[in-house]
C-alpha positions as CSV (number, residue, x, y, z in Angstrom):
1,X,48.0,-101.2,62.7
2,X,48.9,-103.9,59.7
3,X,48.3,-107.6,61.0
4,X,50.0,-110.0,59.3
5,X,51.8,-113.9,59.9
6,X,54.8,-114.7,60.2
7,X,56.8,-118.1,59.8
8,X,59.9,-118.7,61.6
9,X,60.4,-122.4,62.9
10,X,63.0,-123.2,65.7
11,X,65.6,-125.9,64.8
12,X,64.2,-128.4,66.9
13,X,60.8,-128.3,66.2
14,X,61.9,-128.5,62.1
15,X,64.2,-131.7,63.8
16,X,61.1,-133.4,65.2
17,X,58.9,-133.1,62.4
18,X,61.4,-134.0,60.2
19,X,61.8,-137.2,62.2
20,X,57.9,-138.0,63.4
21,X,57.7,-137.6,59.1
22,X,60.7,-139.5,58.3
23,X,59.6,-142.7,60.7
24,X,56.1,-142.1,59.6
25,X,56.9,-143.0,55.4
26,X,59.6,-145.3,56.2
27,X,57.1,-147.5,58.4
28,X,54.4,-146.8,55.9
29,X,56.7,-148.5,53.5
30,X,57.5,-151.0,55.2
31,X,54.2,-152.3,56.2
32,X,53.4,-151.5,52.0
33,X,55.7,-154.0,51.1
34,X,54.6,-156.5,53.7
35,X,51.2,-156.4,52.0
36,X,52.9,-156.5,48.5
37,X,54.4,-159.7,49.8
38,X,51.2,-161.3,51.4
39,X,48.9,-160.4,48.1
40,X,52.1,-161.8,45.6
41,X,52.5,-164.8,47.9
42,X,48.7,-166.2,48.0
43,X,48.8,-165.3,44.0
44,X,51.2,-167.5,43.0
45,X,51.6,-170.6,45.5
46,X,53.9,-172.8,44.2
47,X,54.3,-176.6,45.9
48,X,57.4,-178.3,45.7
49,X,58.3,-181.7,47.0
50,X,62.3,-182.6,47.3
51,X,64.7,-185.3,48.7
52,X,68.1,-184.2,50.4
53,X,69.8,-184.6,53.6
54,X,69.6,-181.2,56.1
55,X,72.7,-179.7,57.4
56,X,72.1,-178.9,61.5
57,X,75.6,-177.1,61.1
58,X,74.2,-174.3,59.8
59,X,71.0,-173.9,61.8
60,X,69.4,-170.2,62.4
61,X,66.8,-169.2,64.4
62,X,64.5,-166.4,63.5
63,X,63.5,-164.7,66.5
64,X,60.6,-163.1,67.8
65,X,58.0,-165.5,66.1
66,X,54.6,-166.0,68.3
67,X,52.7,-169.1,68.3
68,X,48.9,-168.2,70.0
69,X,50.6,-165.8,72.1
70,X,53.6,-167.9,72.8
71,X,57.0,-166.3,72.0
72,X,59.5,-168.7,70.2
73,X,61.9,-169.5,67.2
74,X,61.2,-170.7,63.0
75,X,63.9,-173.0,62.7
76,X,65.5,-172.3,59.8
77,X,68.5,-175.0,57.6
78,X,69.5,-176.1,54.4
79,X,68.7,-179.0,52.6
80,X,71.5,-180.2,50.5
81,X,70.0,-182.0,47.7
82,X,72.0,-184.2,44.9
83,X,74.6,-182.2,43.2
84,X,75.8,-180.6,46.1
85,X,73.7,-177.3,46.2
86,X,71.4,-176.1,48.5
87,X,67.8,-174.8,49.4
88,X,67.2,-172.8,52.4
89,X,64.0,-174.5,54.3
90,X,61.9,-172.7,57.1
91,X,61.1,-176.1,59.1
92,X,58.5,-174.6,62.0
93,X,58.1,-173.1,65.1
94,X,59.6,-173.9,68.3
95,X,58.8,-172.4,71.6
96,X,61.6,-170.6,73.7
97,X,63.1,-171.7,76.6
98,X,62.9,-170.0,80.1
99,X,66.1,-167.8,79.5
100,X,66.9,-165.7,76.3
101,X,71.1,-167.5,76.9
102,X,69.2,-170.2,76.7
103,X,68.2,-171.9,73.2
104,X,66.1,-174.5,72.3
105,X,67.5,-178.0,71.0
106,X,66.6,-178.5,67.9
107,X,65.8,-182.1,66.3
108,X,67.4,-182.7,63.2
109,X,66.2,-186.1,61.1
110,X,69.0,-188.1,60.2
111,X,70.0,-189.2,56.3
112,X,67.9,-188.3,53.2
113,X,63.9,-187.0,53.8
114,X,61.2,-186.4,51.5
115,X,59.9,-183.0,52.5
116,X,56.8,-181.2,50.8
117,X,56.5,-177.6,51.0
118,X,55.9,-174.3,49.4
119,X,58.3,-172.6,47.3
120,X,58.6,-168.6,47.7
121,X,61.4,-166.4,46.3
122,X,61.9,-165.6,50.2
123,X,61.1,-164.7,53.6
124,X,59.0,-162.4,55.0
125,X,61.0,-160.2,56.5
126,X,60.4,-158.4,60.2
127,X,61.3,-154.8,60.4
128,X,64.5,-154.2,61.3
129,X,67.5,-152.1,60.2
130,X,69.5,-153.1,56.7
131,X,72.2,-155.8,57.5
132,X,75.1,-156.5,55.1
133,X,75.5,-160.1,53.9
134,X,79.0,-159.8,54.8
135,X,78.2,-158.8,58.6
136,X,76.0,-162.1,59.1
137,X,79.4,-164.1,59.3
138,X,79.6,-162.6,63.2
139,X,76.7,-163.1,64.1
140,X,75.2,-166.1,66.0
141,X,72.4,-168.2,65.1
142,X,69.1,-166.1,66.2
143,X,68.6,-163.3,63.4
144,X,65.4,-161.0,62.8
145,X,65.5,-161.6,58.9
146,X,67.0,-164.8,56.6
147,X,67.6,-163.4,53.2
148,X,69.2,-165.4,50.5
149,X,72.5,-163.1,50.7
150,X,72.9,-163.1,54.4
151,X,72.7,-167.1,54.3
152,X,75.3,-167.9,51.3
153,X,77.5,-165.1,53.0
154,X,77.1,-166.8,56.6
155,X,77.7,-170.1,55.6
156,X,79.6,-169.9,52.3
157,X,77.0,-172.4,50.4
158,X,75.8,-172.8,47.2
159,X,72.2,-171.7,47.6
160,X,69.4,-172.6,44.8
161,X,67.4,-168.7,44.6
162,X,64.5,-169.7,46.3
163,X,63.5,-170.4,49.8
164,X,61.0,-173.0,50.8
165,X,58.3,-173.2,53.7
166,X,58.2,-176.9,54.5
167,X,54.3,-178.2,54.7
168,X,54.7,-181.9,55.3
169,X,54.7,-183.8,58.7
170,X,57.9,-185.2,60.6
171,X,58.9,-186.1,64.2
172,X,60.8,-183.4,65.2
173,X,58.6,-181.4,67.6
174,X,57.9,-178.2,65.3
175,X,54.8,-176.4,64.9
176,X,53.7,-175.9,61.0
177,X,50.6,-174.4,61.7
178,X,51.0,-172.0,59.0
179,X,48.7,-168.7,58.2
180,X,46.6,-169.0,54.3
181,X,48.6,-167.6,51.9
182,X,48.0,-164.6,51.4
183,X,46.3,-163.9,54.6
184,X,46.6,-160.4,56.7
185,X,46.9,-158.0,53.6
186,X,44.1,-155.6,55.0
187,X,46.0,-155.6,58.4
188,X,49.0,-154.5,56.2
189,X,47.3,-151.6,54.4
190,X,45.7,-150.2,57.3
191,X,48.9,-150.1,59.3
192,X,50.5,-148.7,56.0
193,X,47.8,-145.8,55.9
194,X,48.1,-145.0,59.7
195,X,51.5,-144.2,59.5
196,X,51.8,-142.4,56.5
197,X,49.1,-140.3,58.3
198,X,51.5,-140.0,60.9
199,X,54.1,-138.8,58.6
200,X,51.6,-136.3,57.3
201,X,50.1,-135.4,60.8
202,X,53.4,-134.3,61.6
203,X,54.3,-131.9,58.8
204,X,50.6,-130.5,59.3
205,X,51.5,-129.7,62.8
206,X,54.9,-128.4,62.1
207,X,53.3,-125.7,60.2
208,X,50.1,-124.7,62.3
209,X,52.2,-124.7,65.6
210,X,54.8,-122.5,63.7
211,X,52.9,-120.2,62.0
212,X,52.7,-116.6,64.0
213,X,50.1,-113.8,63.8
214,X,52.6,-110.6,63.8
215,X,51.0,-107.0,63.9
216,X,53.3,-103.9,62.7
């Protein structure tokens, strides 16, 4: 009697380890660039302080933002500044209302402001799946992500290529109780390594489960 092994997968189980890996790197990734953004973010902190007038018109709401637990909105608008162009401003944090139909009213200052803030070549972004610029002009105003694209798309401005997080004080009922710079990298990295373990654990167990003893 010859004892051997033999390896013959099914098509599903190749299907779920393919997938368990495939969601396993892609979230790794994702959590890897979160932390590439945190640790490039409190490197180069940049203030800015400008003048302009901000355009309610073309207010968005990024959703799913907590505040100690709290679920709510970061306003986000424009600020048009002399010569007609644009900068895309994150003003703060608003709580939600009762109802998701149901969206906060926003207050607006009137006529030009001084606002101080901190200039970053964009958002962080929450994970969510790729949207073209081109599809933002159907949707409303509560998006996951604000990229630079997206915006000029939606609302057909002339954008300056930078976003800013505004820092300074105004009476309009938003929360700028912002996180350091920079904070929450090692939270990053250690989600990142969890799921590419995940990605690995899954190939590993693809194999073992698969792998027969066969006797001839």
């Amino acid at each position: 009697m010859v004892t051997g092994y033999s390896f013959r997968p099914r098509g599903w189980a190749l299907a779920l380890a393919a997938a368990g890996c495939a969601a396993g790197i892609a979230l790794g990734n994702w959590q890897s660039d979160r932390a590439a953004q945190k640790r490039t973010a409190g490197a180069a902190v940049e203030q800015v302080s400008l003048r302009g007038i901000f355009e309610p018109k073309y207010t968005v709401l990024l959703d799913n933002k907590l505040y100690r637990g709290r679920p709510g909105y970061e306003v986000v608008q424009p600020l048009r500044l002399d010569g007609g162009r644009h900068v895309v401003v994150n003003r703060g944090w608003i709580a939600s209302g009762p109802r998701r139909d149901q969206l906060p009213d926003i207050r607006t200052p009137v006529g030009e402001i001084a606002l101080t803030g901190v200039r970053q070549t964009r958002f962080a972004q929450a994970y969510a799946p790729p949207v073209a610029p081109e599809a933002a002009q159907r949707e409303g105003k509560v998006w996951q992500n604000v990229t630079l694209e997206r915006f000029a798309a939606w609302s057909g401005l002339v954008l300056e290529p930078y976003v800013v997080v505004q820092h300074s004080e105004a009476d309009d009922g938003l929360v700028r109780d912002w996180p350091r710079a920079g904070a929450g990298v090692e939270v990053h990295e250690s989600y990142a390594l969890q799921w590419y373990s995940l990605a690995v654990l899954s190939v590993a167990m693809f194999v073992a489960l698969n792998i027969k003893r066969a006797r001839r």
